[in-house]
N, C-alpha and C positions, 0 to 999 in steps of 0.2 A: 246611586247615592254618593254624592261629594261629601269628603272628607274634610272638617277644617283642621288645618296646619296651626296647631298647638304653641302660642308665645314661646320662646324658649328666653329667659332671663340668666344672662350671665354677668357674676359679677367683676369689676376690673377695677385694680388698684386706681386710685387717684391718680389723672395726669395735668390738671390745669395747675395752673401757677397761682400763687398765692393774692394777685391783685384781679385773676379773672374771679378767681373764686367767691372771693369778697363784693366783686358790682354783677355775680353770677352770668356772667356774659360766656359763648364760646371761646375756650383754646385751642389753639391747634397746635403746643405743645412744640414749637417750635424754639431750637437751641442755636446761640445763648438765650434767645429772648423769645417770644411770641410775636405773631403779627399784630395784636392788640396795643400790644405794651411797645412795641416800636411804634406804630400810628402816633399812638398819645404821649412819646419821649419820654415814657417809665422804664428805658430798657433796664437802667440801674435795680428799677424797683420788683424786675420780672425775674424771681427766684421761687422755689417748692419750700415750703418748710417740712423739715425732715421729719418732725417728728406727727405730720398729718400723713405719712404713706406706711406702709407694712412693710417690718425689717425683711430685707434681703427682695424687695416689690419697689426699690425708689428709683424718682425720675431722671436722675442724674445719672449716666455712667458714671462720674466721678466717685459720685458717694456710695455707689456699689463697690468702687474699688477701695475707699475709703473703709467701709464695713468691711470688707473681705481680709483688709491689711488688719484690726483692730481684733479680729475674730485668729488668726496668725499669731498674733503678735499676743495675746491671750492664752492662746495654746501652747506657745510656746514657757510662757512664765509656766503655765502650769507642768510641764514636762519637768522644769529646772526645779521646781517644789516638791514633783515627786521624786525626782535621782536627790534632793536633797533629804527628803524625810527617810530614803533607803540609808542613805550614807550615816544620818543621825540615829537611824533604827539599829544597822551595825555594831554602830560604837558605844552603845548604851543601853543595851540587851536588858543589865540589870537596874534598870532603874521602876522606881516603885511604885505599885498598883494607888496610890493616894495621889498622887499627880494625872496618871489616867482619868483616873475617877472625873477630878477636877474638872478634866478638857476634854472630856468624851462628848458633853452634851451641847459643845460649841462646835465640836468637830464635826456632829450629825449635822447640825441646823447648815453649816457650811457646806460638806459633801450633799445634803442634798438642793442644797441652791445652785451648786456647782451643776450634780448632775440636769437638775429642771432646763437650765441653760444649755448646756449642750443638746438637749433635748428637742428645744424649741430652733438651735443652730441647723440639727440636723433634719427636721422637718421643713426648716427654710431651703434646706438643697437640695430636697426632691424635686422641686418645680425645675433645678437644672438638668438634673437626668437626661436619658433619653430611652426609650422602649426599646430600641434595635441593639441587638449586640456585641453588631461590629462600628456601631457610632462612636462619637468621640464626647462626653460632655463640655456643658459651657464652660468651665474652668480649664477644659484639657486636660491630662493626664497629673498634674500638679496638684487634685484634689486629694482632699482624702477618702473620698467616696471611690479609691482607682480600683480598675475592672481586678488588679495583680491583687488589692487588697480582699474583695470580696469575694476573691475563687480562694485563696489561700488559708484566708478564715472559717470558710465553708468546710475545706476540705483536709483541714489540721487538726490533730489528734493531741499527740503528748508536741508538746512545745521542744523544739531543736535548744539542746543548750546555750546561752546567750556567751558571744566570745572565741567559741571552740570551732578553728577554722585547720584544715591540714593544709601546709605550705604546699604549692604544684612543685610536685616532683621533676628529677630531670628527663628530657623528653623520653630518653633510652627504657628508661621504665615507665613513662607513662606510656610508651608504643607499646610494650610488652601486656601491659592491662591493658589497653585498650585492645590491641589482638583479640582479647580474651572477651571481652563482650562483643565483636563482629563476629567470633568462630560460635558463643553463645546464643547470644540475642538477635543479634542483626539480622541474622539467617534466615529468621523467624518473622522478624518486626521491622522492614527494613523501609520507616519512613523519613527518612533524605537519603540525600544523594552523598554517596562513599566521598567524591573527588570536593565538596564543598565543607563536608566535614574537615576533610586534610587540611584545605586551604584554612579552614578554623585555628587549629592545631601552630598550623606555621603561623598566624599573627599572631594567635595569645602568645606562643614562646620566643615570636621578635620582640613583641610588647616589652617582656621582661629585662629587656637589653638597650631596646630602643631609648632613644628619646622623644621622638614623636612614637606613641602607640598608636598602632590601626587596626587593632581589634574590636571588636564592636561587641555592644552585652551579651550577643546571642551566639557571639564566639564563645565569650568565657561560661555564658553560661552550659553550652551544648558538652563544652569538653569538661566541665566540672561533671556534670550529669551523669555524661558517658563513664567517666571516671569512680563514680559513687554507684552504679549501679554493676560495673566491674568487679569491683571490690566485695560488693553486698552480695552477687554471683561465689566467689571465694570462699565467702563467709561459713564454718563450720559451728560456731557457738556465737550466740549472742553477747558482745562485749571484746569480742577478740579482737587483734589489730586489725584485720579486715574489716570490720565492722565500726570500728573509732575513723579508721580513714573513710571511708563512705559518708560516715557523722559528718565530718570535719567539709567534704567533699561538695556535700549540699548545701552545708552553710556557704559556704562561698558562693555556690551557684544565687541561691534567694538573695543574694546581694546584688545581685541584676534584676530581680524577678519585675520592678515598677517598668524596664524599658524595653522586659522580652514579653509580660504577659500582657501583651497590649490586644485588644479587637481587632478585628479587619485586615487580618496577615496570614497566610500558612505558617510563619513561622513562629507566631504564638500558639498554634495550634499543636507545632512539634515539640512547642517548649513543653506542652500538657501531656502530651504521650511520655517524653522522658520522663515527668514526676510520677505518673502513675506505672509505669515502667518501673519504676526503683520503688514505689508502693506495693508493687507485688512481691518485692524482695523483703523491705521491710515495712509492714503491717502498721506499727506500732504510730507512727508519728504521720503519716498519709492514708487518707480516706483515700480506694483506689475506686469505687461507685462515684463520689464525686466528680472527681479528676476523668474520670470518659466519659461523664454526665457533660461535663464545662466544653471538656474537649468536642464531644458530640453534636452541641450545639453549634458553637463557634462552626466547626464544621458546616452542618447545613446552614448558615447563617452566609456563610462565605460560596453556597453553592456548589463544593464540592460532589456532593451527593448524585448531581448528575454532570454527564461529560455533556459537552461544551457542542453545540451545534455542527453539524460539516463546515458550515459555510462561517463560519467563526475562524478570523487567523489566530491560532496562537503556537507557539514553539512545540517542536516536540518534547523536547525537555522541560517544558513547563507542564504540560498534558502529563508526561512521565509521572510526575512529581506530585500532578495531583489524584494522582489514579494508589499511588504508592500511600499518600495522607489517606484516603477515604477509606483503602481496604484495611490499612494497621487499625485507622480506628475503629473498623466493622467488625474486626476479629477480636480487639478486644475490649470491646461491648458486650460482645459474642457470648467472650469469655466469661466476663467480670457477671455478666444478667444469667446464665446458666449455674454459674458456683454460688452465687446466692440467692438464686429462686426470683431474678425480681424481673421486672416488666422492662424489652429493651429501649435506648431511648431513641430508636426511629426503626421504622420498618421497614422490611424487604420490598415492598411494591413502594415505598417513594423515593427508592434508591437506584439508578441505571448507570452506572459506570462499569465497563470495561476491567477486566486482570489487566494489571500492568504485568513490563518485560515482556521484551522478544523472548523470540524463542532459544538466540543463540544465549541470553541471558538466564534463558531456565535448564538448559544445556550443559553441563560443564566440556569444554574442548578437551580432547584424549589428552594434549601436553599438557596442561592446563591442571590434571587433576594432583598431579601432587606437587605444584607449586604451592608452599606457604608462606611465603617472602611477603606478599601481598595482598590486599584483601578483595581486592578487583576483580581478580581472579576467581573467588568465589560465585555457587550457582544458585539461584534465587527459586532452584526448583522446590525446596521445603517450606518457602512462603506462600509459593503459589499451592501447592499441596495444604498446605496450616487454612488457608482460605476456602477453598473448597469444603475442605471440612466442616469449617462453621457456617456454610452457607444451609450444606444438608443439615446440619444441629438446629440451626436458626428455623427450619422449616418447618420439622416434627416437634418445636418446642413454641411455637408461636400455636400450632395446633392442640396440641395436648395442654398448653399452660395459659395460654394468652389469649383464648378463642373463649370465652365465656365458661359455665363449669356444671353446665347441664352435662350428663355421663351421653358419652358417643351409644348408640343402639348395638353399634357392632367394630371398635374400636382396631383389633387386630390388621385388617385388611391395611391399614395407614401403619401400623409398627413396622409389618413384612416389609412393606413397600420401602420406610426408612433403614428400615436395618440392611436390606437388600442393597438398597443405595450406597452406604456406610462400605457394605463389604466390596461393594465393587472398586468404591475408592481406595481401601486397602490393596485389592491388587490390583491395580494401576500403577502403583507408587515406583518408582526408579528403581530397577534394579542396582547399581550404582550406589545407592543412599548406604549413608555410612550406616552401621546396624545399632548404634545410642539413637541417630535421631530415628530411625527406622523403631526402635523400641520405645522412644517416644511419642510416636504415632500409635503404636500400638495398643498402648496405656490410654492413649485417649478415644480410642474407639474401644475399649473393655471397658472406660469409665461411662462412654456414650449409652453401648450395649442396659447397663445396668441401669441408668437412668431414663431411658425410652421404657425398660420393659415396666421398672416398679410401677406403682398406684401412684395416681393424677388425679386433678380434678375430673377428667374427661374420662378416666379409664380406673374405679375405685379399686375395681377388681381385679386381681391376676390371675393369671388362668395358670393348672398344675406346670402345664407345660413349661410359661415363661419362668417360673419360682426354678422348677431344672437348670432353665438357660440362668437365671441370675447366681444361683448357687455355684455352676462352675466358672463364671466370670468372676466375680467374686474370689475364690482362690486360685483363678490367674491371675487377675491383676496381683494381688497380694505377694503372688509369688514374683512377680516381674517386676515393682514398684521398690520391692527389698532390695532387688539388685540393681535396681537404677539409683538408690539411693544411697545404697555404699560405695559409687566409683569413684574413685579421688580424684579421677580426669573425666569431669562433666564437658560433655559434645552437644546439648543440648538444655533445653534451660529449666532450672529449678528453680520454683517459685514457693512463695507459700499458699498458693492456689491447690497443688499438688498436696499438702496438709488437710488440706479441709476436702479435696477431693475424699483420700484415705479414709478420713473419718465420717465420711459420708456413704462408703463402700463399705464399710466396719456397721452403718447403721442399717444399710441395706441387708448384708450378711444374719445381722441379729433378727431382723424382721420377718423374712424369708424362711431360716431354723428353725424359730420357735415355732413349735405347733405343728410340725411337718417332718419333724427327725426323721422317723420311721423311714418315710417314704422316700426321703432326700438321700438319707445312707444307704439304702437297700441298694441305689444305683439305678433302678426304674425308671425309664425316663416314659412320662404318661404322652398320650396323642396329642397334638398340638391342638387348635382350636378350630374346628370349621371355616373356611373363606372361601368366599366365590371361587369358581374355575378361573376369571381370567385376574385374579389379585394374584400378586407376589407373591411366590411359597415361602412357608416359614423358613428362619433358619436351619440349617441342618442338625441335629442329634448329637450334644457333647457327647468323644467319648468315654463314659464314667464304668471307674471299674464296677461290675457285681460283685464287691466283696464289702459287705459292713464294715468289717472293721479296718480294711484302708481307709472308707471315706469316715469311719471317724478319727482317724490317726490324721486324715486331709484335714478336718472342719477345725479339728483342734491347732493343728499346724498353721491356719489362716489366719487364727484366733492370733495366737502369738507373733505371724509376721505383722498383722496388722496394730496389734500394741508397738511391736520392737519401731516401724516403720515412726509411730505418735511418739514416741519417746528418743528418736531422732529428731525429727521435726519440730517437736517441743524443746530442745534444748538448742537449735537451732535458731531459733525465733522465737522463744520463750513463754511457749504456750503451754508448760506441762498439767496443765490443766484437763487438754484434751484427750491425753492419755489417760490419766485419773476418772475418767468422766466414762471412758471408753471399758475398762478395766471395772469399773461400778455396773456398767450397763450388760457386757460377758460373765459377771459375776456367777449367774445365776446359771447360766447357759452352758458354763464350760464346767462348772458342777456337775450337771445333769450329764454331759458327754464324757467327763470323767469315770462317773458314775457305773455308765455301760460299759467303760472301759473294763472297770474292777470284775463288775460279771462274766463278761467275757473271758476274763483272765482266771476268777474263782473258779467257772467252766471247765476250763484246759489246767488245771489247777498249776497256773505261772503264779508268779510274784505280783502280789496284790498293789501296785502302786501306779500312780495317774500318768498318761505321755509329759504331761506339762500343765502348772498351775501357777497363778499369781505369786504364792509362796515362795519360788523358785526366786524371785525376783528381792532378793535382802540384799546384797552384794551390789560391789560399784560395775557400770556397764563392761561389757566384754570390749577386749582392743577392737576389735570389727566397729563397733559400732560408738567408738569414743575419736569425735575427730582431731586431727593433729595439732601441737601446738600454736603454734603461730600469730463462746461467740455469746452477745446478750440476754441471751435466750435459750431456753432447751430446744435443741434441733428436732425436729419431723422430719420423717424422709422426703427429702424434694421438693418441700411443699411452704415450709416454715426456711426465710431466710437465713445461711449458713456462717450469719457473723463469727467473728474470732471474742469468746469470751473474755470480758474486763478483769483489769486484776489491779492491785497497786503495787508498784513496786517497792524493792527494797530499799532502806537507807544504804545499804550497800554498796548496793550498784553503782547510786548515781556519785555516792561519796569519792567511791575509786576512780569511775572513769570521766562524769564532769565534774568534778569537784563541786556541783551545786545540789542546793535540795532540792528534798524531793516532788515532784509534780502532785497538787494536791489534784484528787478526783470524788464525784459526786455517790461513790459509793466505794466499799472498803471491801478486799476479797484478801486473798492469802497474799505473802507476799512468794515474789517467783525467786524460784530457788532452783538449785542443779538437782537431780533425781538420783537419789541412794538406792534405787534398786537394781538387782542383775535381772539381766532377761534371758542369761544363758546362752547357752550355743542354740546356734541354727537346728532345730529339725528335718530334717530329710522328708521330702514327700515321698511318700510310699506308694502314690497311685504310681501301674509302668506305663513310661513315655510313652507319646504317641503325638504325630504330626498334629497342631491344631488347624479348625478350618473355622475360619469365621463367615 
């Protein structure tokens, strides 16, 4: 049976000239003139009338540029109308609602003929677009449509105050911070090259002396970045000088941002890791899903994703370079899709590139190890370790979360196997490793642990055993996470990723408890769950003391570090929310464990009063946990994305430190405030030490 091929009618702007048109004869649209209209000595007469084509569709180059200059030149009046109606708004606060009145119903009919037109502008410049990501549009980068604008809008939250820029410091101390985000961050995230960095550094600060500068945008902007997310590292309260230089830090950077976030470069691509990089630090004004979504893309867009054929020449320091872009951005993809529950944005099987770094690079040399003079020197073995580990996460998390949500028949056999995975990679790790980042490994295989074993789509159910394992992972982390949070000399990096971990370990905690006291405190640890002979064996047997009432002296102690932990972090980054929210949801739970407490104690007839309750907490925080001077939704466990909850802020705030008002938002919550209550001294865990084995 023959198929017939279907007319396809497509329509096209008008191209003949105005004297074919009229004797309907062909043009062929030839400039200046037509072959028609030369034949018959009309060349004078062979012109388009403009207003028989479709604005931003005419036949003239000229009058495209003509329309383009006119549609400019319009935008522009209207910028200098509104800096004018602000400056008159200013000065004349009090004048009177009878004049409003008046011009209100001219100012609608106007504002929306204004908007209709920009409307109709902006639908005439779609047809310049282009589908591919790292293309350039018809106008070039000079549009307004630019790629720097529409990842930036995307991906902004509360607006950077307009103005508020920190002057660059002298180099001596910008080396000094910057040290402190390679001894940080870099270790971790280390997407350029140390030595191209430098050279950054030494043109911005010739720039400032020079008279020819030869710095380029992507200098100032790398070392503004670097610089802001130093600082934001620092940061012990929200608002403190560390945290205004960082402000001040990024504005200067997004003042490059139209000539570094450009398509079709690795180095727009590093410009996106730095912003979301410094969004992990502060929350508030960068979407950090966005920003590895833009990044991710650009990425596979530019190929990245896979390494480059044999027989392909390219440098090894370019290969380097791109092996180092693909993995930062894999990790934190990794990251950013497992802390909020969401889908990553490409997958393991269409990814084949290589760990970058030799081996003498993941090495550190014996003389080598306590040079700190320079950053060079440094060993890249905690990146390659950071990597591995979200590879195994990315595996068991693509399975359990990403794989459809029909329940597995027999789910276990795939936990053992990743958790088995997991612990092997812990001991592998460098003997060497300094024992912060070593503890920061740790914490993220406690946080791993606890999240493979909960309820998934794949797996609703938890079997006694795993409720055991999550229970005493649960107050190790808690127990380790307090102390990684009170070091005044951070070795490794604190984010507020680490925030919404906690309080996602706080919901696992409560999940687990309830409904299982009994058995959880008694210390019994139940048979694991049946698996084939040749599966993984399960993890090994916390050991939990058999004494009740250590492990309720334990559950209640968790209770508390993991509030103290939100009430750090919340004042931190200004989320006291989460604490509040945390402390509502234990409400009920550390009642009941107090509860036991009191029988137990009427029993042995001791003194009738609780280890520790919310109550405790009226008084301003303890010096431990006061630093020095200087989410949209109710969360589900694992399942429901782990946004950071809205809030509005104070007149306060913005009064003191940008001197502007306040950022209006589309719904009204408490305003953020510092926390009047004590949380007390530290609790002593009562269960006796004992080597852990993961």
């Amino acid at each position: 049976m023959v198929f017939e091929t279907p007319l396809l009618r497509v329509s096209r702007p008008v191209a003949a000239c105005s004297r074919c048109r009229s004797a309907k004869i062909k043009c062929d649209g030839k400039l200046p003139a037509c072959t028609a209209c030369e034949r018959s000595g009309k060349q004078v007469e062979c012109s388009s009338t403009s207003d028989q084509f479709a604005r931003g569709k005419e036949r003239s180059y000229v009058s495209t540029l003509e329309t383009r200059i006119e549609k400019l030149e319009r935008r522009l009046q209207e910028s200098q109308h509104r800096k004018a109606s602000v400056v008159a708004a200013h000065n004349h606060t009090n004048a009177g609602a009878v004049q409003k009145h008046v011009s209100s119903e001219g100012n609608n009919r106007t504002s929306k003929r204004l908007e209709a037109q920009e409307i109709d502008d902006l639908v005439s410049d779609f047809g310049y677009l282009t589908v591919n990501a790292t293309a350039r549009d018809f106008y070039g980068f000079t549009s307004s449509m630019s790629y720097a604008r529409m990842v930036l809008s995307a991906c902004t939250k509360d607006s950077l105050p307009p103005g508020f820029v920190t002057p660059l410091p002298p180099r001596n101390e910008a080396m000094i911070t910057i040290r402190h985000y390679f001894e940080n961050f870099f270790v971790m995230y280390p997407f350029f090259e140390e030595s191209s960095f430098y050279a950054s550094i030494d043109a911005v600060y010739n720039s400032e002396t020079s008279r020819n500068p030869t710095a380029s945008p992507f200098d100032h902007f790398s070392v503004r970045l670097v610089l802001a997310i130093a600082h934001s590292g620092r940061m012990e309260q929200r608002g403190d000088p560390n945290y205004m230089a960082a402000i001040g830090h990024v504005s200067a950077a997004l003042a490059h941002a139209e000539h570094v976030l450009r398509p079709g470069s690795i180095a727009s691509v590093q410009a996106m890791l730095l912003l979301h990089e410094y969004s992990m630090i502060d929350p508030h004004h960068f979407d950090s899903w966005g920003l590895i979504g833009a990044a991710s893309r650009a990425m596979v867009d530019l190929g990245l994703h896979q390494d480059p054929p044999r027989s392909t020449s390219i440098s090894r320091a370019k290969l380097e370079l791109r092996r180092r872009v693909f993995w930062c951005v894999y990790g934190f993809d990794r990251t950013t899709s497992l802390i909020q529950s969401r889908a990553f944005s490409f997958s393991d099987d269409s990814a084949n590139v290589a760990l970058p770094f030799s081996t003498a690079q993941i090495l550190v040399p014996p003389d080598a190890k306590d040079d700190s003079n320079h950053i060079l020197f440094k060993s890249f073995g905690p990146a390659v370790d950071l990597f591995n580990l979200r590879r195994i996460q990315s595996a068991w998390y693509t399975e359990l979360f990403q794989s459809g949500r029909i329940p597995l028949s027999d789910p276990y056999p795939l936990v053992w196997r990743s958790c088995e995975a997991m612990r092997n990679w812990f001991a592998g790790l460098s003997p060497s490793m300094s024992p912060q980042v070593r503890n920061f490994f740790e914490l993220n295989l406690l946080y791993s642990y606890i999240y493979i074993l909960a309820a998934s789509p794949r797996m609703p159910f938890v079997a006694p055993f795993a409720q055991s394992l999550i229970f005493e992972h649960c107050i190790q982390y808690a127990e380790k996470m307090t102390s990684h949070a009170n070091e005044r000399v951070k070795t490794a990096p604190l984010s507020f990723y680490d925030a919404m971990r906690v309080y996602m370990t706080g919901r696992q905690f409560i999940e687990v408890l309830q409904g299982n006291e009994d058995r959880l405190l008694s210390g019994i640890i139940p048979d694991p769950p049946h698996v084939p002979i040749d599966s993984a064996p399960p993890p090994p047997a916390p050991h939990t003391p058999r004494d009740f009432q250590k492990n309720l002296a334990r559950s209640i102690t968790c209770i508390k570090r993991l509030t103290d932990c939100l009430g750090l972090f919340g004042l931190r980054w200004g989320y006291m929310s989460w604490r509040d929210r945390f402390q509502r949801d234990t409400e009920s739970l550390l009642s009941s464990l107090n509860q036991r407490v009191w029988k137990r104690q009427d029993s042995t007839n001791g003194p009738a009063r609780p280890i520790w309750n919310y109550s405790d907490s009226t008084g301003p925080l303890p010096e431990s946990m006061i630093p020095p001077p200087g989410p949209h939704q109710h969360l589900q466990p694992l399942i429901t994305p782990t946004y950071p909850p809205e809030f509005q802020q104070s007149t306060e705030f913005y009064q003191t430190h940008y001197n502007s008002v306040i950022p209006q938002t589309g719904h009204q919550y408490p305003a953020w405030h510092e926390p009047t209550g004590s949380v007390g001294e530290q609790q002593e865990q009562l269960g006796m030490p004992h080597p852990r084995t993961y």
